[in-house]
C-alpha positions in Angstrom: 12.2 1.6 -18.9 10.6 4.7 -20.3 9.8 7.6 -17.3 7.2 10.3 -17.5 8.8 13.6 -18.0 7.9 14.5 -14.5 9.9 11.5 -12.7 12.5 11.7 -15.1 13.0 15.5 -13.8 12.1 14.1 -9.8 15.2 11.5 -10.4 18.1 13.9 -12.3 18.2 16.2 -9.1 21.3 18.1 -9.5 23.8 17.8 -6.7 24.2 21.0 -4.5 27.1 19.9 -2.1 27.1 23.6 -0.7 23.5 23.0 1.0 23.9 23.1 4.5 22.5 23.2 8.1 18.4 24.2 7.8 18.7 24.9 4.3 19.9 21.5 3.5 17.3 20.2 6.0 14.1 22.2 4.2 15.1 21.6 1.1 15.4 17.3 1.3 12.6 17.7 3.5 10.5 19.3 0.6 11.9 17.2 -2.1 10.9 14.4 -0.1 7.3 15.4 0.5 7.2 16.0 -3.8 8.6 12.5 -4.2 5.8 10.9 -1.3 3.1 12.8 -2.6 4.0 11.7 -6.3 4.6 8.1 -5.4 1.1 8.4 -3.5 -1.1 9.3 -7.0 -3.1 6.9 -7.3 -4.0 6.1 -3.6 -4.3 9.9 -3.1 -6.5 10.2 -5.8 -8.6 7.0 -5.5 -9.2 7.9 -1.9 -10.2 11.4 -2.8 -12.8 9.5 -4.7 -13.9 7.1 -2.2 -14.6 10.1 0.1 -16.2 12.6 -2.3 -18.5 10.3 -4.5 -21.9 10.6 -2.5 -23.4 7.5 -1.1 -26.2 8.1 -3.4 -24.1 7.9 -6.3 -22.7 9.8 -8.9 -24.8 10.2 -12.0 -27.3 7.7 -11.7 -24.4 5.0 -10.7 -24.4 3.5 -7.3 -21.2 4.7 -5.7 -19.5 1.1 -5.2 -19.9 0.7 -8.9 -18.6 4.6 -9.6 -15.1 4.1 -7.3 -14.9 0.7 -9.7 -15.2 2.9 -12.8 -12.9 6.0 -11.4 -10.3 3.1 -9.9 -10.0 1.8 -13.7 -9.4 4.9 -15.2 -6.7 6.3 -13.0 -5.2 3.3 -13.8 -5.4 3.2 -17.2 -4.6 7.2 -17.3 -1.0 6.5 -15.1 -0.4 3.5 -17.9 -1.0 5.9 -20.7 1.4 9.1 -19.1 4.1 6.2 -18.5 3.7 6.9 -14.5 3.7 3.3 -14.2 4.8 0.3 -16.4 2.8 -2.6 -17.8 5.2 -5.1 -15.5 4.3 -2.7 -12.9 0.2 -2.9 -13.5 0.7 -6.6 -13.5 2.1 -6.8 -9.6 -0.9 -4.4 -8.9 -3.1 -6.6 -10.4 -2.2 -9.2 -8.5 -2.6 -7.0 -5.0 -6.0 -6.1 -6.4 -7.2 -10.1 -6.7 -5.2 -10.8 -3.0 -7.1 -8.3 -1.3 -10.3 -9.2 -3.0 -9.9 -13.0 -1.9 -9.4 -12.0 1.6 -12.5 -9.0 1.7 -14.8 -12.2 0.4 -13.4 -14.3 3.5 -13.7 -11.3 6.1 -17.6 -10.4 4.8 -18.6 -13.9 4.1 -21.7 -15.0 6.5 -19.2 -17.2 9.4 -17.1 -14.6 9.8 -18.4 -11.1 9.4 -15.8 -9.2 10.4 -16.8 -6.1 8.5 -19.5 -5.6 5.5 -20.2 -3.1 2.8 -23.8 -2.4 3.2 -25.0 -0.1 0.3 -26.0 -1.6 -3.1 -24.0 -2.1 -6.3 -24.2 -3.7 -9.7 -20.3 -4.9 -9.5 -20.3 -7.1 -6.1 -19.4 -10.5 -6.0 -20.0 -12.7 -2.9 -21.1 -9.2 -1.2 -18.0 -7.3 -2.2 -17.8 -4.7 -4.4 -15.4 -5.3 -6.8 -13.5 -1.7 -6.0 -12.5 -2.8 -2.5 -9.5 -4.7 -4.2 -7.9 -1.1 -5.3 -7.6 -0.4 -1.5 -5.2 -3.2 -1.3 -4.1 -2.2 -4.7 -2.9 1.3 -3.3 -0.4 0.0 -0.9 1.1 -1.9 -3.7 1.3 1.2 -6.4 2.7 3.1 -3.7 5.4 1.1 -2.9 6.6 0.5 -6.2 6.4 4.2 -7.1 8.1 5.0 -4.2 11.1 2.7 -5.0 11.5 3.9 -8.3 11.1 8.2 -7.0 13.1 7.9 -4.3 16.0 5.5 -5.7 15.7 3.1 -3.0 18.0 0.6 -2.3 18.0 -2.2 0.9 20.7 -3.7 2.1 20.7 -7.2 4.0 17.6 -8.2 2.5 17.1 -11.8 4.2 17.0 -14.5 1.6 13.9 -14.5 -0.7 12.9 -17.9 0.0 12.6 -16.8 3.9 10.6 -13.8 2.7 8.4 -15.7 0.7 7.8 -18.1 3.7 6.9 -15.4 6.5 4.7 -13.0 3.4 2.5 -16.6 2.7 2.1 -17.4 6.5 1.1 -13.5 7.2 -1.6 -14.1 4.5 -2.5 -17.2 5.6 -3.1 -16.3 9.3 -5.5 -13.3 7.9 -7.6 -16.2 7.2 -6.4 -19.2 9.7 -6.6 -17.3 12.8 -10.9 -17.7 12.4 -10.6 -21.3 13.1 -7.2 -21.5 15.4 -5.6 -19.1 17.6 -4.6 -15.9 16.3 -0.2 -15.9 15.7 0.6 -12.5 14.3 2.6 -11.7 16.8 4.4 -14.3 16.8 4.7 -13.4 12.7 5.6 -10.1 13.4 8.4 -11.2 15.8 9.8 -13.5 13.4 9.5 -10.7 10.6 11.5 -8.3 13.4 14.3 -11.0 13.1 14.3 -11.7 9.7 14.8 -8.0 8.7 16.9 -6.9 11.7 19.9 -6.4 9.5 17.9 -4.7 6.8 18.6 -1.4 5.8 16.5 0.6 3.2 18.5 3.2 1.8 16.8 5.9 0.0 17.7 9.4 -2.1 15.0 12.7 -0.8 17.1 15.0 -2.7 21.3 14.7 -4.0 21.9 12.7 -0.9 21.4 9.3 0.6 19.9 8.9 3.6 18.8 5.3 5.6 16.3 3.9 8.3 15.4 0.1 9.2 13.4 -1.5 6.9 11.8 -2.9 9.5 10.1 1.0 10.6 9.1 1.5 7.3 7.1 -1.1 7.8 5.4 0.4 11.2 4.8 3.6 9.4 3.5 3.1 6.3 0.8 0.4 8.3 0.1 3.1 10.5 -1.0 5.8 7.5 -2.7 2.9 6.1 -4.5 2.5 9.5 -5.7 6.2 9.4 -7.0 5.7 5.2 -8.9 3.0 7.4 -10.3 5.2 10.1 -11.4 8.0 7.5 -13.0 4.8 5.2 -15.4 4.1 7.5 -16.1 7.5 8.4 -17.4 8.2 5.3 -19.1 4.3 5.6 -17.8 3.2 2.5 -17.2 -0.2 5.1 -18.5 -0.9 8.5 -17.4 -3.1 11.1 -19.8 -4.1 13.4 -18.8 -2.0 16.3 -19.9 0.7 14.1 -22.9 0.5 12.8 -25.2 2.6 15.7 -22.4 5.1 15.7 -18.7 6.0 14.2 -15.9 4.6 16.1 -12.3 4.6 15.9 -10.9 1.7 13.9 -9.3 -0.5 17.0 -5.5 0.7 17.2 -4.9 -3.5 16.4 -5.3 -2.9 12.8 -2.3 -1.2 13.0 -0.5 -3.8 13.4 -2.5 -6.2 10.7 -1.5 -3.3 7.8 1.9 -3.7 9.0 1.8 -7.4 8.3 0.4 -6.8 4.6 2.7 -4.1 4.3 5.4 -6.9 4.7 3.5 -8.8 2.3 3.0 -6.2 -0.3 7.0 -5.7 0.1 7.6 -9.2 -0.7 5.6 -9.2 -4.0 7.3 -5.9 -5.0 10.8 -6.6 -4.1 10.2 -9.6 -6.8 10.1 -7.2 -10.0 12.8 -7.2 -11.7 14.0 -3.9 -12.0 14.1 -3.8 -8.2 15.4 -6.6 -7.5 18.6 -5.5 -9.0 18.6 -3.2 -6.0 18.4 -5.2 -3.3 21.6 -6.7 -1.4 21.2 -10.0 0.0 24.3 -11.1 1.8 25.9 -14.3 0.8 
């Protein structure tokens, strides 16, 4: 797998065993913002977009349709500078048509749980055809996180199992409409599953570890605030917010958390890293 000049040089960090005490600390500590902020590109700069194109468009094009055209072309453009692979665009594809499927359930007329109210050329049962690069984000992010970072996990529970709890999590997104709501029974059966499960990563000439399981929390959580900014700006609205701005309710928190776990599965299914994960026989 070919690597842009720029990861290539992020991943041949040379060892500097002498680095110690605050030194050591500042120094892994920047590395590892470099590497975040690198693995964040596209999400960084798609939601630089979302918050800077004007609701009145840009250029004559309705802004829903603009964040389409901008979403397409930063992914083309980290295709083309080898940022991210064709195998790669694929699984991010595929986050892309998820997310869609579940915005055209959640703004569909029984449920209404949030709606995009300004006008565009590109939306399909009332969504804009953008909105899946939001879910599309998490995914890039992930996998260019593995790959910057050098991740490894150990005690990965067996894939079938992880299949199992990522379809019921998606499933419930959609089921708990009609029947009661389980996600946290979900999320305590996901606690269990990856108990054991260890991500083990590489900020700078070192390896360093945390629970798989808090990864989880806090990427949900930074998704939560892209969420709270969103409708800020009113690219979305739920219906708490449309005579004034409110917080996004602190429960989404724990819904991104979920589709964090989800977006995890589908990654953890490429093959150059699943070659890095250790399931335990």
């Amino acid at each position: 797998m070919r690597l842009s000049a720029i990861d290539d040089y992020l991943l041949r960090t040379p060892a500097k065993p002498n680095l110690v005490g605050t030194a050591r600390f500042v120094t892994e500590f920047l590395y590892f913002g470099i590497k975040e902020a690198r693995a964040c590109l596209f999400a960084g700069l798609f939601f630089a977009a979302v918050f800077f194109v004007p609701r009145t468009g840009l250029l004559g094009v309705p802004r829903y349709d603009a964040l389409l055209i901008i979403a397409l072309a930063i992914q083309a453009w980290m295709v083309w500078i080898k940022f991210e692979t064709l195998d790669e665009l694929k699984a991010i594809s595929l986050f892309h048509a998820v997310g869609f499927a579940l915005e055209v359930f959640k703004t569909s007329g029984g449920i209404q749980s949030w709606a995009y109210p300004d006008f565009a050329y590109t939306k399909v049962f009332g969504v804009p055809l953008f909105s899946g690069f939001m879910y599309a984000a998490v995914g890039s992010y992930i996998i260019q996180a593995w790959r910057l970072l050098d991740l490894r996990v150990k005690h990965h529970p067996p894939y079938w199992m992880a299949a199992l709890v990522a379809a019921l999590i998606y499933a419930n997104f959609f089921t708990h409409h009609y029947i009661t709501d389980y996600r946290w029974y979900l999320a305590a059966c996901a606690l269990g599953l990856y108990a054991r499960a260890t991500v083990i990563f590489k900020p700078f000439d070192r390896e360093r570890s945390m629970p798989l399981y808090l990864a989880f929390v806090l990427i949900g959580f930074f998704v939560w605030l892209a969420e709270n900014l969103s409708t800020f700006f009113g690219i979305w609205q739920y219906p708490n917010q449309l005579g004034a701005w409110s917080a996004v309710h602190l429960g989404k928190w724990s819904s991104w958390s979920l589709l964090v776990i989800m977006t995890f599965t589908i990654v953890a299914n490429l093959k150059h890293i699943k070659k890095r994960i250790h399931i335990p026989e």
